[in-house]
N, C-alpha and C positions, 0 to 999 in steps of 0.2 A: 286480611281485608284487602276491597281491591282501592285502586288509584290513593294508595298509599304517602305519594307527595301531591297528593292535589291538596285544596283548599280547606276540603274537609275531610279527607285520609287521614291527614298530618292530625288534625286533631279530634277524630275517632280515637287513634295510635293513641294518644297521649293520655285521653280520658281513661281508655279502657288499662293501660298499665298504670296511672296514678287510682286507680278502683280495684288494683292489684290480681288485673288478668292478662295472664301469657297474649305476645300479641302476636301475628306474622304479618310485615308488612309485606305488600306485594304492589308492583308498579312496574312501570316499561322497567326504567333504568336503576330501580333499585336491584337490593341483594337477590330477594327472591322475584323474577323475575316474571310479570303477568301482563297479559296482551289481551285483551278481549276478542282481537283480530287471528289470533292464534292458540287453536284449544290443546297444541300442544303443551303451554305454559300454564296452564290452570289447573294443572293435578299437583304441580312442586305449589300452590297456595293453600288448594284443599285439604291434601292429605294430613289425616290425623287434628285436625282443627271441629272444633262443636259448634259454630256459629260462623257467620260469616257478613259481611259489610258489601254491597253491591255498586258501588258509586262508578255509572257507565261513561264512558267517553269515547266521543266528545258531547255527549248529551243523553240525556234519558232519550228524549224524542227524536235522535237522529236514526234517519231508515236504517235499517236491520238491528237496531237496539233489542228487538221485541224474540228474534230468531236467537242471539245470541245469548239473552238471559235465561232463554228458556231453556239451553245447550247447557249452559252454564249450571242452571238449577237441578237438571237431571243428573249430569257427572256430578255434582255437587251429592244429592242425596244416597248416588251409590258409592262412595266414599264414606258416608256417613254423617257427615256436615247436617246437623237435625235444625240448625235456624240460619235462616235469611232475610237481613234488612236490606230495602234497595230506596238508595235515593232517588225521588221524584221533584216534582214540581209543579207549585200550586197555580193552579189556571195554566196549566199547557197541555192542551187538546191532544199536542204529538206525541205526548208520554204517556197515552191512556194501553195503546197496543205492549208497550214494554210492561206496565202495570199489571195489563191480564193476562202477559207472561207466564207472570211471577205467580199468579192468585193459582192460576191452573198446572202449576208444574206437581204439585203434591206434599208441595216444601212448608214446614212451616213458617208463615211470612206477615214479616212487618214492611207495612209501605210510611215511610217519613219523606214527608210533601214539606218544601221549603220554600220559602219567599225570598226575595232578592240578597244575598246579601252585603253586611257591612263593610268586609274584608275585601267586594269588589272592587273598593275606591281604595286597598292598601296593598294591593298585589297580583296581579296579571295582568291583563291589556289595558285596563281602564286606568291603572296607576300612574302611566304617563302624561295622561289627560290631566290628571291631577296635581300633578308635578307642575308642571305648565302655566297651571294660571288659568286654563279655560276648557273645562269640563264640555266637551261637545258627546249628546248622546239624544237617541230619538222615543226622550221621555216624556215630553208634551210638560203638561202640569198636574198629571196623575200625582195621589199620592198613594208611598207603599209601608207597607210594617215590616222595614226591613230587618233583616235577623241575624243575631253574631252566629257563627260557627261554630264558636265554642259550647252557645245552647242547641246547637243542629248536633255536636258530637255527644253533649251528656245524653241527650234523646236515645239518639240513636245505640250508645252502652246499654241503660234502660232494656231499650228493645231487644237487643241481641242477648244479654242475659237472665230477664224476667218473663218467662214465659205466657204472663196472665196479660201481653202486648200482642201476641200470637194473633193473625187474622186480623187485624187491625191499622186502618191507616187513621195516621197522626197528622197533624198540621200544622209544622211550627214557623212562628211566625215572632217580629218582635211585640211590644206592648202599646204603640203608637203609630199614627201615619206621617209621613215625610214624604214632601214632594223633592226633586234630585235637586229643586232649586235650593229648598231649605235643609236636605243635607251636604249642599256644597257653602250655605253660610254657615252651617257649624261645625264644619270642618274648615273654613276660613277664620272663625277663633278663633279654634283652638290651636288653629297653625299660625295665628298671628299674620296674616297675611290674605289678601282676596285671590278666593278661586271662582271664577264667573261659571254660570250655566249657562249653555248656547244650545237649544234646544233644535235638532234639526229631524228632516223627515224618516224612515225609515230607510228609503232608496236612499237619499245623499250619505245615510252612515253605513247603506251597502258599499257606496264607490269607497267610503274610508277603506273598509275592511279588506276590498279587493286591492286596498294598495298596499294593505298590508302585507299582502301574499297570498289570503285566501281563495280557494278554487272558486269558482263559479257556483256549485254546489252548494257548499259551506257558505256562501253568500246567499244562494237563494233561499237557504234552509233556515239561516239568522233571522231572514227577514221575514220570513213567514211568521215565524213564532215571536217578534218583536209585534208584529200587525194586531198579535194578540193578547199581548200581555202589554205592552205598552197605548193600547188605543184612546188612553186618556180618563180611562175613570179609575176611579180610587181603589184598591186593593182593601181588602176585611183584618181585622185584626183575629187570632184566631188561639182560642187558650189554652191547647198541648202541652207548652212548656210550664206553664203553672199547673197543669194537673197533672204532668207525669213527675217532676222534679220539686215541685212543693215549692217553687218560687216564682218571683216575677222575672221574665227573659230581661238579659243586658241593654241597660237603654245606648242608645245612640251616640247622646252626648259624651257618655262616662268614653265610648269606642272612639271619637274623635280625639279625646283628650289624654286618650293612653296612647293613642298612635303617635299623636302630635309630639309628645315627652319624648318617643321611641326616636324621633328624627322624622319617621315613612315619607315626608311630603317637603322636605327642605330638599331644596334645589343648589 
């Protein structure tokens, strides 16, 4: 699988060897070695493997996403690699080109569309915000059904090993809607402590982003696809994860309240 320490690589991995299948992780700086940017390194992931996990970076909808997966699908199928799931993303217009990739490559493919997730606020950029005290993000008052990871990986196993998911896009999402204001109050229970939302425009959390480091690019590209996932109206709840998994997705609260035990948000 690819981007094997991202967010949801890590626990693809996890699902599929706790479901007691062989797994090969692949990522820049892991063992086996995989670069989307270089198609040298994507024969040491595919070779000898029956399935495969597509999770693109730095985004489904980043330009040349769509040439690359298509590259990727073809040496894929003549290896022998007979499935491909790739992760997507629900309401991103930029991920439609990477999607019809994948439909037209000849592969058999599962598209898993995901809504924001929970782990956003427990680990990568956004975690420091949260540490902090004051959540700044250009969420408005939209609410979303944000979704654990760990329901985006049992999915995605599902998909890669059940064949009657073939041809099929999924849409997982959690069981309820939460605006970022009212999942930074229940992540301020649970941590015992107030983390404020400071809601600001798309362009002022471009200037954040470019202090971060970000290129110019990478900033314009953010913002684009913030313009349309974030424009203020409420996101749909959507029920994949109860019909492929036979349960209801992890709520919210339960995900604040195991991070909060874990330490994630103590300063």
């Amino acid at each position: 699988m690819t981007g094997a320490s991202g967010k949801t690589g890590r626990q693809v991995a996890d699902a599929a060897k706790a479901a007691g299948f062989g797994v090969r992780a692949a990522s820049r700086g892991g063992e086996v070695r995989f670069d989307w940017y270089d198609s040298s390194t994507w024969d040491a992931a595919l070779r000898g493997a029956d399935a495969a996990y597509l999770a693109y970076s730095p985004d489904v909808g980043a330009p040349g996403a769509d040439e690359s997966i298509a590259g990727f699908a073809r040496r894929a199928q003549e290896l022998g690699v007979r499935r491909l799931v790739l992760l997507s993303a629900i309401g991103e217009r930029q991920a439609e080109p990477a999607e019809r990739a994948l439909r037209e490559s000849g592969a058999l493919w599962t598209i898993v569309r995901a809504n924001w997730f929970m782990q956003n606020f427990s680990e990568g950029l956004l975690l420091e915000g949260v540490r902090s005290g004051e959540f700044v993000f250009p969420a408005g008052e939209g609410r979303q059904p944000f979704v654990d990871t760990r329901d985006i990986a049992d999915v995605v196993v599902m998909a890669l090993t059940d064949s009657s998911y073939a041809g099929q896009v999924l849409e997982v999402t959690g069981a309820r809607l939460l605006s970022f204001r009212e999942a930074m109050a229940e992540i301020s229970t649970a941590a015992g402590r107030e983390i404020r939302y400071v809601p600001v425009s798309v362009k002022e959390y471009g200037a954040i982003l470019a202090g971060f480091g970000l290129s110019p690019e990478e900033v314009a590209f953010t913002e684009e696809v913030f313009e349309e996932l974030l424009d203020g109206s409420d996101g749909e709840v959507a029920g994949d994860v109860q019909q492929v998994l036979g349960r209801a997705p992890r709520d919210f609260t339960d995900f604040a309240r195991e991070h909060a035990a874990q330490g994630v948000w103590k300063v």
